[in-house]
C-alpha positions in Angstrom: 12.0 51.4 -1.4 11.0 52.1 2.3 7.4 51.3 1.5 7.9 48.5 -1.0 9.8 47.0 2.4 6.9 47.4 4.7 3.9 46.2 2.2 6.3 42.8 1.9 6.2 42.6 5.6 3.1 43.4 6.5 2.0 40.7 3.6 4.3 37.8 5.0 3.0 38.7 8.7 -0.6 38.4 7.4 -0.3 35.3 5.8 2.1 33.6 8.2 -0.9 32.7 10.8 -2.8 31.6 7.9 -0.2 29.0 6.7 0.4 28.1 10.2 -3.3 27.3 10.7 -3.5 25.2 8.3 -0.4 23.4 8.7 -1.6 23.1 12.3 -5.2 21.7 11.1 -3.3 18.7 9.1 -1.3 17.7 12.0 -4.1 17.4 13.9 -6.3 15.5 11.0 -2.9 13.3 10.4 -2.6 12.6 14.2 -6.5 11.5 13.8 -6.4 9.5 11.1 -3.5 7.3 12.6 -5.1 6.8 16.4 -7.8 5.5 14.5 -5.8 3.2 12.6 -3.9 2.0 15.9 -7.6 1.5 17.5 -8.4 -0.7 13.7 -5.5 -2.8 13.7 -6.0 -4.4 17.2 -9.3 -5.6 15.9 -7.9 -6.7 12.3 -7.7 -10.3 11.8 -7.8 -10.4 8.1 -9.5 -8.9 5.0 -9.6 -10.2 0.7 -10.9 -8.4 -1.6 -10.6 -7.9 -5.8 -8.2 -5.7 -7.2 -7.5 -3.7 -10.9 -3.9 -2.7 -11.0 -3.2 -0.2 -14.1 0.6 -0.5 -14.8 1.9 2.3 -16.7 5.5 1.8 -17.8 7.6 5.4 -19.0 9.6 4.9 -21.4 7.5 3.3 -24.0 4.5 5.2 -22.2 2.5 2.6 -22.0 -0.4 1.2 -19.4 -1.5 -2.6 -19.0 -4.6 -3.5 -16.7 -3.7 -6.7 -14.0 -6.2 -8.1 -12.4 -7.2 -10.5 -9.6 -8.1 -11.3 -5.8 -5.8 -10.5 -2.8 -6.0 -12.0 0.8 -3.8 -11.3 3.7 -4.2 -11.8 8.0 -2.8 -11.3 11.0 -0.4 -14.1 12.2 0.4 -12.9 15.7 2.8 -9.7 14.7 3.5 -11.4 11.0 1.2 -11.0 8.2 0.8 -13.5 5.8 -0.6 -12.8 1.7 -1.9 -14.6 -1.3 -2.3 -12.9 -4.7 -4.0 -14.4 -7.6 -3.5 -12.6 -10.6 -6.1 -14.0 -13.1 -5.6 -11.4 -16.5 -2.6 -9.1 -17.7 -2.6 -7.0 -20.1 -5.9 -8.1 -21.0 -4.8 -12.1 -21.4 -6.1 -14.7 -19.3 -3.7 -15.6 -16.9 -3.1 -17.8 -13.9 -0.3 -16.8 -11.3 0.2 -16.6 -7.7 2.1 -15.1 -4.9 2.2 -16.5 -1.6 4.5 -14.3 1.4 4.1 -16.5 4.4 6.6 -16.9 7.4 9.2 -14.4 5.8 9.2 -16.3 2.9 8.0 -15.3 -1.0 6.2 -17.8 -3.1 6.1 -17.0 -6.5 4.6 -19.7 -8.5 4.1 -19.4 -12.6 1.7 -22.7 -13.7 1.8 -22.5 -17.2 5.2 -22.4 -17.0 5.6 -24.9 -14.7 7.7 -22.8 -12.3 7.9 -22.0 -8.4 10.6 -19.5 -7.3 11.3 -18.9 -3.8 12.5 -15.8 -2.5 13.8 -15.0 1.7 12.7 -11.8 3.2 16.1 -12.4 5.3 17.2 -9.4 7.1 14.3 -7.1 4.9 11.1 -9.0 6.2 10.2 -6.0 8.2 10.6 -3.7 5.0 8.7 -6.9 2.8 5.7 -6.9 5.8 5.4 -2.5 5.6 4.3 -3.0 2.0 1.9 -5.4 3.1 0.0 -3.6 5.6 -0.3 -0.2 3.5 -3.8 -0.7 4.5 -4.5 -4.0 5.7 -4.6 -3.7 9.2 -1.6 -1.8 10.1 -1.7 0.2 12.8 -0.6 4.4 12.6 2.4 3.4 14.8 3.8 1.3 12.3 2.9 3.4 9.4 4.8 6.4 10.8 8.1 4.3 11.8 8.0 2.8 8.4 7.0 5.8 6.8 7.2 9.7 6.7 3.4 10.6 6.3 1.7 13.5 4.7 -2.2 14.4 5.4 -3.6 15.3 1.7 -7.4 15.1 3.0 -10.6 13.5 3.2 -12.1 11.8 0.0 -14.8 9.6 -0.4 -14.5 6.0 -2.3 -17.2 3.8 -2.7 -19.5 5.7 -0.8 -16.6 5.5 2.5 -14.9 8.1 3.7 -11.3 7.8 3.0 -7.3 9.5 4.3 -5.5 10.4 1.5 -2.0 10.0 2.8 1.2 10.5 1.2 4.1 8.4 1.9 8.4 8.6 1.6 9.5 6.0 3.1 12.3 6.0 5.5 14.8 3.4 4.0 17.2 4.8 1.3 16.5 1.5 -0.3 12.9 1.6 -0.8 13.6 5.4 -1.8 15.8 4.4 -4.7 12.4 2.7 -5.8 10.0 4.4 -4.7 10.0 8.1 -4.4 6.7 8.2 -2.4 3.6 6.6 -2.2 0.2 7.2 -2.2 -2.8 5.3 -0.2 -6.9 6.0 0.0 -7.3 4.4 3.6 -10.5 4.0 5.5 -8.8 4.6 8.9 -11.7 3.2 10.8 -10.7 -0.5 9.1 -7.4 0.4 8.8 -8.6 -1.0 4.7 -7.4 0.9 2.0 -9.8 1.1 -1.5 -6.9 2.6 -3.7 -2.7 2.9 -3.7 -0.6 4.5 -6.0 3.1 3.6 -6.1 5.5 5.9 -7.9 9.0 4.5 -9.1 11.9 6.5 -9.9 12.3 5.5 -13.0 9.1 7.3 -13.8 7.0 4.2 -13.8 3.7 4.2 -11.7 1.1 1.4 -10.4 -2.2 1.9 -9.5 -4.5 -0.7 -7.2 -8.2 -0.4 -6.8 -9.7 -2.6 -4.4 -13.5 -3.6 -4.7 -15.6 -6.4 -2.7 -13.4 -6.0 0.0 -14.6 -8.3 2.7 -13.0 -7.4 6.2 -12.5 -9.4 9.1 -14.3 -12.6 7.3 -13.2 -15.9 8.1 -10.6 -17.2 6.1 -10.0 -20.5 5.3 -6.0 -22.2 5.2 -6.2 -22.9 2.0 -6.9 -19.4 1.0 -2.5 -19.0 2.1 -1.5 -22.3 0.5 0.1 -22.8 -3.4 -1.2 -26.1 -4.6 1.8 -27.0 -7.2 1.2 -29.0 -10.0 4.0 -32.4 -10.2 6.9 -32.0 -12.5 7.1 -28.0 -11.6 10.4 -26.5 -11.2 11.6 -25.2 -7.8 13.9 -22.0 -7.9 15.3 -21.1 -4.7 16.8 -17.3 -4.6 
């Protein structure tokens, strides 16, 4: 019994250093990743780009493909985003979001239908989804976030963090359990995000033709809505 003791001790004291080393060597590759994300969002001014969202719902175990073109900027500490979804589920579709001054634009023209939601008091929660790898610095990602190094990967030829995220609002934990984002660090741009919902529900974006720091005209952040549309206000 004696000896069984000691071989378990000498095993945990061997391995201990180990573990510690490379707990040590993630730290350091986290801490990397988000200095260079602080050093990318100073020079971020705005990016769009295409995107394939596969949406795969639990309980009937089922996945439907969305897809369309994203574009969000910098507006002094506020980010602003339009998203045109063009097909879901494989059906042509035409639908937009706009978020612009704390404010959600959700406009629906076949059925001739605009509702308006308020970021209120949760605009800094509604503007940390946003920046999950458009321009957000490692200083914000960290407040908003509890982040996890899972390495280096490489995406469309550019080398990319894989970072896991639990976010630090009991709210957005009761929806999300954790996140997961493919960020080039350099461009503070992410190429891929996987969002896990408790209900066992998952969505996952692939960005491609991601143009960064491209002008960007106004009417890329404007809804243009059709007369006669009904105007929901939440």
């Amino acid at each position: 019994m004696k000896k069984h003791w000691m071989v378990c001790a000498m095993a945990v004291l061997l391995t201990a250093p180990a573990s510690l080393t490379a707990q040590n060597a993630k730290s350091a590759q986290l801490n990397q990743v988000l200095d260079e994300m602080n050093t990318a969002s100073a020079h971020f001014r705005g990016a769009s780009a295409k995107f394939s969202a596969d949406i795969y719902t639990a309980v009937v175990q089922q996945h439907e493909v969305q897809t369309g073109t994203i574009a969000l900027r910098r507006v002094g500490s506020s980010a602003e985003m339009k998203l045109h979804i063009t097909s879901d589920g494989g059906e042509a579709t035409s639908r937009e979001l706009l978020y612009k001054n704390g404010i959600l634009d959700y406009y629906e023209p076949n059925l001739k239908q605009e509702t308006i939601y308020s970021a209120g008091k949760n605009r800094q929660t509604y503007e940390s989804f946003l920046t999950l790898g458009f321009g957000g610095s490692g200083r914000e990602l960290a407040k908003d976030w509890q982040v996890s190094f899972e390495g280096i990967e490489t995406v469309d030829g550019v080398k990319v963090a894989k970072l896991n995220l639990v976010s630090r609002s009991q709210n957005v934990r009761d929806n999300f359990s954790h996140i997961l984002v493919w960020i080039d660090p350099v461009r503070s741009i992410a190429y891929r995000q996987e969002f896990f919902m408790s209900s066992g529900d998952t969505r996952t974006v692939t960005y491609s033709g991601i143009q960064y720091n491209a002008p960007l005209p106004e009417s890329a952040f404007r809804i243009r809505v059709a007369p006669g549309t009904k105007r929901i206000v939440k």
